[in-house]
C-alpha positions in Angstrom: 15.5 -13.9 -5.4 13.4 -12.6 -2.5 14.6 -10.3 -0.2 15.7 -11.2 3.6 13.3 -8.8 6.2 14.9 -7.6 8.7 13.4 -10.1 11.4 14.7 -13.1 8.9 18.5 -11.5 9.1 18.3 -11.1 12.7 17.1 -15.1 13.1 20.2 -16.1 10.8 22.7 -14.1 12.6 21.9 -15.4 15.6 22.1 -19.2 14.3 25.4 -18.0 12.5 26.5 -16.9 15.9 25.6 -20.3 17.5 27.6 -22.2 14.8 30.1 -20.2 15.4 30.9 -20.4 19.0 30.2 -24.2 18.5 33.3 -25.0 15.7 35.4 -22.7 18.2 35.5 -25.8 20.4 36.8 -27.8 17.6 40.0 -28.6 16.3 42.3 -25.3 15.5 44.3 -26.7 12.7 41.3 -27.1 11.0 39.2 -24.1 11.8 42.8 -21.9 10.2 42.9 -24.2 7.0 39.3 -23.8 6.6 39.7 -19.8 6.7 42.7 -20.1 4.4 40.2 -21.7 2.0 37.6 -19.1 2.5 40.1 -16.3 2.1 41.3 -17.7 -0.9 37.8 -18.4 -2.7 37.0 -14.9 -1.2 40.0 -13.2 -3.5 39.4 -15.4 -6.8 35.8 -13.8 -6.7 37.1 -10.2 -5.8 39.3 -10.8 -9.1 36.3 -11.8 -11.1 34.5 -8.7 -10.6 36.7 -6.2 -11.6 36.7 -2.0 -11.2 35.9 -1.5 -14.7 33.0 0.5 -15.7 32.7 4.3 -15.6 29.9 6.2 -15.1 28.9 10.1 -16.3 26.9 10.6 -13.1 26.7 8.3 -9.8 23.5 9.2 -8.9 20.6 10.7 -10.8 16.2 9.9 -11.2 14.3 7.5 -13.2 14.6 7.8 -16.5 17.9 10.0 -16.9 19.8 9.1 -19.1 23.6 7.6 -17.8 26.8 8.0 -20.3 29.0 4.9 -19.9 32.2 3.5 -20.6 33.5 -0.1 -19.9 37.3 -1.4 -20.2 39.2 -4.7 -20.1 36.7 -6.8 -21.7 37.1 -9.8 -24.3 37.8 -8.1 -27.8 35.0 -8.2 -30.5 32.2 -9.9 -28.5 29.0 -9.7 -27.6 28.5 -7.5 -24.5 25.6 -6.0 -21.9 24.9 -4.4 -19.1 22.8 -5.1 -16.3 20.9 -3.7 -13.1 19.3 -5.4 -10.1 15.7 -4.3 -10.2 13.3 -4.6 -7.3 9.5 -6.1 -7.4 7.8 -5.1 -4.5 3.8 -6.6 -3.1 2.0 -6.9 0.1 1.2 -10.5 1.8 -1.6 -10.9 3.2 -2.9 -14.3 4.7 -6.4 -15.9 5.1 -7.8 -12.8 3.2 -7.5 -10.9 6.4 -3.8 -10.7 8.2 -1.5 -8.8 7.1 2.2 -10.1 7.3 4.1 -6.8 5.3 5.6 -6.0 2.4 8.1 -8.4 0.1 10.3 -7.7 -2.2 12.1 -9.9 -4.5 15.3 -9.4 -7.0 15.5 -9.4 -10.5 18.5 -8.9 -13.1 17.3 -6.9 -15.9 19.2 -5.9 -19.1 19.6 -2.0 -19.4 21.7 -2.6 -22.4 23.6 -4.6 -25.2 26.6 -4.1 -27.5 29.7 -5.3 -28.4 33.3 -5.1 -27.4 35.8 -3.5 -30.3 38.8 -4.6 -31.0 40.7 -2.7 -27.7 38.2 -4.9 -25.1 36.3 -1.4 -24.5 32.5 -0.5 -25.0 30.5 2.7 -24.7 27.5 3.9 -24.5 24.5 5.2 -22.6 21.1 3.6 -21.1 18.0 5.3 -19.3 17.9 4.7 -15.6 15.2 2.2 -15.4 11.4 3.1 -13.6 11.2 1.5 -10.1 12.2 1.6 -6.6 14.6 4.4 -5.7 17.9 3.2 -3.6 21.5 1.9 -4.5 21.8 -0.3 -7.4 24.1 -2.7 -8.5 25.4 -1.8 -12.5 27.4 -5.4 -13.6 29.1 -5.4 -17.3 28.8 -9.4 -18.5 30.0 -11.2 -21.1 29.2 -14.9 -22.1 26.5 -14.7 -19.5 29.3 -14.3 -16.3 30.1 -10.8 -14.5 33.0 -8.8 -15.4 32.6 -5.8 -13.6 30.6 -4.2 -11.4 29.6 -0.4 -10.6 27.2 1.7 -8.0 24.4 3.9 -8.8 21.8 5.8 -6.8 18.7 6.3 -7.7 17.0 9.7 -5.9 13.0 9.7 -5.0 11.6 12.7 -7.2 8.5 14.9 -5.5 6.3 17.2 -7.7 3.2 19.0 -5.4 0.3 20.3 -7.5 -1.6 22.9 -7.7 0.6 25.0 -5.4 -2.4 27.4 -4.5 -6.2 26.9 -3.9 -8.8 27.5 -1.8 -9.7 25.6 1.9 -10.6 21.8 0.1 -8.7 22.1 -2.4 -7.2 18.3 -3.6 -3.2 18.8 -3.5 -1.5 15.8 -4.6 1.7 14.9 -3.8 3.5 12.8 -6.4 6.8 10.6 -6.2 8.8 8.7 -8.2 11.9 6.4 -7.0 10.8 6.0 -3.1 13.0 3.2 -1.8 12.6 -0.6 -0.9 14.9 -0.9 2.0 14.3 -0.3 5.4 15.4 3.2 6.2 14.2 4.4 2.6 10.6 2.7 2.8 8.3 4.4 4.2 7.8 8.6 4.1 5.8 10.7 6.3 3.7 14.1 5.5 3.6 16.7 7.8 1.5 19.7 7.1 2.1 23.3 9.4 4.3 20.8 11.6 1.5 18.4 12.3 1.8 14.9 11.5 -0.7 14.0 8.8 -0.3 10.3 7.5 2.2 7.9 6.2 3.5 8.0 2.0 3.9 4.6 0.5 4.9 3.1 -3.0 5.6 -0.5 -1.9 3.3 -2.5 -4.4 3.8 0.4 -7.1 7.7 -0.1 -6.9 8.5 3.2 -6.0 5.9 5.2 -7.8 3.4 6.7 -5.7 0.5 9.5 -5.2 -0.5 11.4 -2.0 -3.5 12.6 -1.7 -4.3 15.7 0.9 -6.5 18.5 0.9 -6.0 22.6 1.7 -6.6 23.6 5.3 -6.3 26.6 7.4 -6.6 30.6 7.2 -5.3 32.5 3.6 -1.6 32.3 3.3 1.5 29.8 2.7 1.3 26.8 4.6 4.3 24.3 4.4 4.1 20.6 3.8 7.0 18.4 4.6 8.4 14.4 3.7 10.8 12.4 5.4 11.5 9.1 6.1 10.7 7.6 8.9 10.5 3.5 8.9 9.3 4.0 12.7 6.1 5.4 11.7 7.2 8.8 12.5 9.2 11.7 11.0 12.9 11.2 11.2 13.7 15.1 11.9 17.3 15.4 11.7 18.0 13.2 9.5 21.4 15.5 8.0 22.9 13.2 11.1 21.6 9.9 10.2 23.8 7.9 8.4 22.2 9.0 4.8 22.1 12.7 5.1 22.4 13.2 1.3 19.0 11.8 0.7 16.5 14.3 -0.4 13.9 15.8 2.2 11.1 18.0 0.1 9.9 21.4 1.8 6.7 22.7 -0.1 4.5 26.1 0.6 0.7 25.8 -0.4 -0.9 29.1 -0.7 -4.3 28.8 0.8 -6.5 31.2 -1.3 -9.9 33.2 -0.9 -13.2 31.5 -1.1 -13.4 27.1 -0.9 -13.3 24.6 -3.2 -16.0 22.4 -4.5 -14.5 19.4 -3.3 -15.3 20.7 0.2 -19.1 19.2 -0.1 -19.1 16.2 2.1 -18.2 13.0 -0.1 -17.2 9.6 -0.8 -14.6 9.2 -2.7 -14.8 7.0 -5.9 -13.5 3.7 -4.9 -9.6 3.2 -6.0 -7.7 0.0 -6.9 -6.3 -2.1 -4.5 -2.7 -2.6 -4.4 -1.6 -5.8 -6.9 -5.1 -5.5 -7.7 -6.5 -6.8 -4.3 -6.8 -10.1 -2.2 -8.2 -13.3 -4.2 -11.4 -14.4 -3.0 -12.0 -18.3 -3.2 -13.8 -19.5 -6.0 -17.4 -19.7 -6.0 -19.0 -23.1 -6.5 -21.8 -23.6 -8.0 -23.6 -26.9 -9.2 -23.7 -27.8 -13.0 -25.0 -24.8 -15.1 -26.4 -23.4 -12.3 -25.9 -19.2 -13.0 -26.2 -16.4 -10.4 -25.9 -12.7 -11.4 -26.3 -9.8 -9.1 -27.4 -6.6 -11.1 -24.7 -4.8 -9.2 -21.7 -6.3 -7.3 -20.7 -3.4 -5.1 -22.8 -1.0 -3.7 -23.8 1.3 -0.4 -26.0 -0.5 2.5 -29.6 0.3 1.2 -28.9 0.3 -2.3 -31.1 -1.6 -4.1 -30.0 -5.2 -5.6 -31.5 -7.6 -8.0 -30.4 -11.3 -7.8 -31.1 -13.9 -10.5 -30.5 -17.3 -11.0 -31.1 -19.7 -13.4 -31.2 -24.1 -13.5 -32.1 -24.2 -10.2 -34.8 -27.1 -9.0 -37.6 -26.4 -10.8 -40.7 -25.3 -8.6 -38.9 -25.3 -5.1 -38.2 -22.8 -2.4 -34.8 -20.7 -2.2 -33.4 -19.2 0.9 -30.9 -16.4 0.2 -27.8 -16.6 3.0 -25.7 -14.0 4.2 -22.1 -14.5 5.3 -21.0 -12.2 7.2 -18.0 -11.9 10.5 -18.7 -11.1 13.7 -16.1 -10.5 17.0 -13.6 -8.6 18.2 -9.8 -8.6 18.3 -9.9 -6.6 21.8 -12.2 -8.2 23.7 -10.6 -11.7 24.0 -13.7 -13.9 22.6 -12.2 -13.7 18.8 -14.0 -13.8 15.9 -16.1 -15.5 13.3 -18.2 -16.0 10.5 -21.6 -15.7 10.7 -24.8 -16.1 8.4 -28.2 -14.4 8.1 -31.4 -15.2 5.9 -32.3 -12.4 3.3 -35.2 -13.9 2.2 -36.9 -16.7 0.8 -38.5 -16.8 -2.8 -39.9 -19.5 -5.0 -38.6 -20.7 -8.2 -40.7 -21.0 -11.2 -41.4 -24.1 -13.4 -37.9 -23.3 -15.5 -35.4 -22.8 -12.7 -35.6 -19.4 -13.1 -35.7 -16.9 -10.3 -35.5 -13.4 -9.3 -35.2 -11.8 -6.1 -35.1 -8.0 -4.9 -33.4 -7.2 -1.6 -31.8 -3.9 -0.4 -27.8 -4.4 0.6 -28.0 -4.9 4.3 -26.8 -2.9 6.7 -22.8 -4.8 7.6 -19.6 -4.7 7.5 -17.6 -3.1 4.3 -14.1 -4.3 2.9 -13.9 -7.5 1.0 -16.9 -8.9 0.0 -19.5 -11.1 1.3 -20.6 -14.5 -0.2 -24.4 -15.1 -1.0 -26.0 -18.8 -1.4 -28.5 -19.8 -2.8 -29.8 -22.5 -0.5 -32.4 -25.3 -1.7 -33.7 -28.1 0.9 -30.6 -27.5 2.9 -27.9 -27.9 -0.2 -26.3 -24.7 -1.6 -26.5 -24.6 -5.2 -25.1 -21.6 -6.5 -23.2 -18.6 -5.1 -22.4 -14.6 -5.1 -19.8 -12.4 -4.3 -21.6 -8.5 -3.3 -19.5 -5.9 -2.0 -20.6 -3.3 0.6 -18.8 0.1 0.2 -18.5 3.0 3.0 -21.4 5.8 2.7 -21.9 8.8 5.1 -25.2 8.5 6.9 -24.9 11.9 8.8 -23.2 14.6 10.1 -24.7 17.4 12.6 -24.4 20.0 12.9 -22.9 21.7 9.6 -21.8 24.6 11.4 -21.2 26.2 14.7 -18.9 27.8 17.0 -15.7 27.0 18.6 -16.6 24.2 20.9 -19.5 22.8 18.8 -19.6 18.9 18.9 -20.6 17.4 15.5 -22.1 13.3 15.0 -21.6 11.4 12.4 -22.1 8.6 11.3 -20.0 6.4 8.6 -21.2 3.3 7.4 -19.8 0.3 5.9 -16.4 0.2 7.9 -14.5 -3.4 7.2 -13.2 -5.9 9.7 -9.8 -7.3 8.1 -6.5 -6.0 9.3 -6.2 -3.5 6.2 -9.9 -2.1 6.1 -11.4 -2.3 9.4 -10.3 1.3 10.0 -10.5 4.8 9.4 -7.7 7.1 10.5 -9.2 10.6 11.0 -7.3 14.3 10.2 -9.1 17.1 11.4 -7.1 20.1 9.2 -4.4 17.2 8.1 -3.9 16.7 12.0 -4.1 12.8 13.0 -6.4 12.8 15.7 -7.0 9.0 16.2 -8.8 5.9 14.8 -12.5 4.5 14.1 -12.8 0.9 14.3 -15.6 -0.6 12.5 -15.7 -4.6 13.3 -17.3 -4.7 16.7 -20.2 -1.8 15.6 -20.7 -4.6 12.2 -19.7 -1.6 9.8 -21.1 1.2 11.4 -18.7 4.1 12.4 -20.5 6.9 15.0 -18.3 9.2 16.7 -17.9 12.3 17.0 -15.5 15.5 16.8 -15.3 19.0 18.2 -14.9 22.3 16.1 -12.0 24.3 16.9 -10.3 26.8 14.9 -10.9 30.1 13.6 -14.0 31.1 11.4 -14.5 29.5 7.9 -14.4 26.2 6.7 -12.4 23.2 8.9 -12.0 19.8 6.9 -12.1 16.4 8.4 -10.6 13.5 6.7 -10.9 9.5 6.9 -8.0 7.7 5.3 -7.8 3.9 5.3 -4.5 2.7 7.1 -3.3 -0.7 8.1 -4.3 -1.9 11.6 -1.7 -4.5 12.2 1.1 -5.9 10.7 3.0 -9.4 11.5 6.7 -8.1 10.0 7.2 -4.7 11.5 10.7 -3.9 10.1 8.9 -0.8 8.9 5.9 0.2 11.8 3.5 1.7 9.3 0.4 0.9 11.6 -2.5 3.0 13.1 -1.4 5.8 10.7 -3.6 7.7 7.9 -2.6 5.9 4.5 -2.2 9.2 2.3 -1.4 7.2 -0.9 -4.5 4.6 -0.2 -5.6 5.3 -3.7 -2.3 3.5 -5.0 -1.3 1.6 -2.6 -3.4 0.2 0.5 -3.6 -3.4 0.4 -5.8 -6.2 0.9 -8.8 -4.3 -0.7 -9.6 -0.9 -2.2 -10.9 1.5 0.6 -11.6 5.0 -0.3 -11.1 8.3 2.0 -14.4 10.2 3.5 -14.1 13.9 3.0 -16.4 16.0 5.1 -15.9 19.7 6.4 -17.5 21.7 9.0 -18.3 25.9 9.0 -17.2 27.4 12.3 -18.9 30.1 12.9 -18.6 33.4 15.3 
């Protein structure tokens, strides 16, 4: 069963509304006898369900185990209990748009038995891994609901390591983070700045943040709380779930730095539900085309081959590629170039050596193989983000360093990089005007040592916006960014006196 958004509720109370005030104008008589028989229909089900399953704890994490006893059931048969469990993905559309996130109900056993001779039934069950929130605990017999009990299910936060030196990786990681609305979406702040959004939407709750150690030697605090707005919800002991749990941490920032302070691309992580689908490839009868690599940084060299093509005629290798804007009001669309030309021997055989070109990142681009103006085979090759330059390395105070990023994307999930400058959000870089290429740059401030500056992939736009989590660093990109598998950019700068 797929779960109403927000947006979809809103549409059907206002229709309910509409019927509403429209069967006011009707007939009394028979507006009372037909809330007699709702009322009535209304009890028998209240009766169905009856208050008769006990619980050790109310509330608890994943995987604790819950004592339980169950009363007033048929005598000496068969019995089980059951949970509503929660799948959770991202839809995107046309490989590009990104609508939000979906989530769809499921009743899953937690455990069988059977009744003695009394009607009663004990036992225990492990509080099943998945989205954190309040759950629905139903005793059934004969396939049909006897009773019915609550149970909350608390988000769990572990931080390690707890200590390290400026670039040090801390990683943040959560277990039960909820589906719903107000429990959806966390945010991280670190030394009371606001560094990016926590997410475990297509992970169902399970989910890892990834930051790294800034600022001078000492304790430096890093806080989560919800916030479906795309901020912090601050006091949230006065919203109406103050008992939910709001982590506090201290990192101790130590002597020295960390190797993970050299500037790096990190390796690239899975894409949440594995990724959008690209169409199938078509390619005539026992035509073959093989790329030597399928994913690689612009320059990197790439060796295409391809076999039963027509004997002794001329190839032409074509690029697909996008091109536009979505600020500039003239749109956007695809677009092709020609990487070459090459002839194919007597057998249908050919090889061909070309460098990846220099365009846009994210999902990948399609390659055909064109001969006399009819595509006969195609190629899927994938251009990943790689740091061109940075300069300076170091300087004082004031000091304004260039860089330059390529292989930025263009969809709605990868065509930008949300930057941290010591896990402060700063702003965004967008990559689909510029074809993939990302130059900007940032000034040093701070006090001597080493500074880190960090891109995270985010989401750009969203159609469904119960939960804003837009223009915002992604911190737990590496598990769940969708649409395709972007990594973060570390880089650091050395202030100097």
């Amino acid at each position: 069963m797929k779960i109403p958004t927000y947006k979809q509720l809103f549409i059907a109370g206002t229709l309910v509304s509409m019927l509403a005030l429209v069967a006011c104008s009707g007939a009394e008589e028979t507006t009372t006898t037909q809330k007699d028989q709702t009322t009535e229909t209304t009890e028998k089900a209240e009766v169905k369900l009856k208050n008769n399953i006990s619980l050790s704890v109310d509330r608890g994490f994943v995987r604790d185990e819950v004592k339980f006893d169950a009363t007033d059931l048929e005598p000496n048969k068969e019995v089980e209990l059951t949970w509503n469990s929660i799948d959770g993905k991202y839809i995107v559309e046309d490989l590009y748009a990104v609508v939000g996130p979906e989530f769809t109900e499921e009743e899953i056993t937690l455990t069988k038995g059977k009744a003695d001779a009394e009607g009663k039934w004990s036992g225990s069950f492990k509080v099943p891994e998945g989205f954190g929130g309040d759950f629905t605990i139903w005793v059934k017999q004969d396939g049909e609901k006897i009773g019915q009990v609550g149970y909350t299910v608390d988000p769990s936060f572990v931080m390690e390591p707890e200590s390290g030196p400026v670039g040090t990786e801390i990683t943040i990681k959560m277990e039960g983070l909820g589906w719903s609305t107000y429990m959806r979406n966390w945010q991280l702040t670190y030394d009371n700045k606001y560094t990016g959004l926590v997410t475990g939407i297509s992970t169902n709750g399970t989910a890892e943040a990834k930051i790294r150690a800034a600022g001078d030697v000492g304790k430096h605090a890093i806080r989560l709380r919800t916030g479906y707005l795309g901020m912090q919800y601050i006091n949230y002991l006065q919203s109406p779930y103050p008992d939910k749990p709001a982590p506090d941490f201290l990192f101790e920032v130590t002597e020295g730095v960390a190797s993970t302070i050299e500037n790096h691309v990190e390796e690239t992580p899975v894409a949440a539900d594995g990724g959008v689908v690209m169409p199938e490839l078509k390619n005539k009868d026992k035509v073959k085309v093989d790329l030597s690599v399928t994913e690689g940084i612009v320059g990197a060299p790439v060796k295409l081959t391809a076999s039963n093509l027509p004997a002794e005629k001329e190839v032409e290798f074509v690029f697909n590629t996008m091109r536009g804007s979505r600020v500039s009001g003239n749109g956007f669309g695809e677009e092709t170039t020609v990487l070459g030309k090459a002839p194919i021997d007597k057998d249908g055989k050919i090889e061909f050596d070309f460098p990846i070109p220099d365009d846009l990142g994210g999902i990948p681009h399609r390659i055909d193989l064109v001969v006399d103006g009819e595509v006969y085979g195609q190629t899927y090759l994938r251009i990943l983000p790689s740091i061109v330059s940075m300069e300076p390395l170091s300087g004082p105070v004031g000091t304004k360093i260039s860089i330059t990023i390529k292989g930025g994307g263009w969809t709605e999930f990868d065509n930008a990089y949300y930057l941290t400058y010591d896990n402060a959000y700063t702003g965004y870089l967008c990559a689909f005007n510029s074809a993939g290429n990302l130059t900007f740059d940032v000034i040093a401030t701070g006090s001597t040592g080493y500074h880190i500056i960090d891109l995270y992939p985010g989401i750009y736009k969203q159609e469904i916006k119960d939960t804003d989590m837009t223009l915002i660093p992604q911190l737990t990109y590496s598990t769940d960014h969708p649409g395709s598998a972007m990594p973060a950019i570390r880089l650091a700068f050395k202030v100097t006196e």
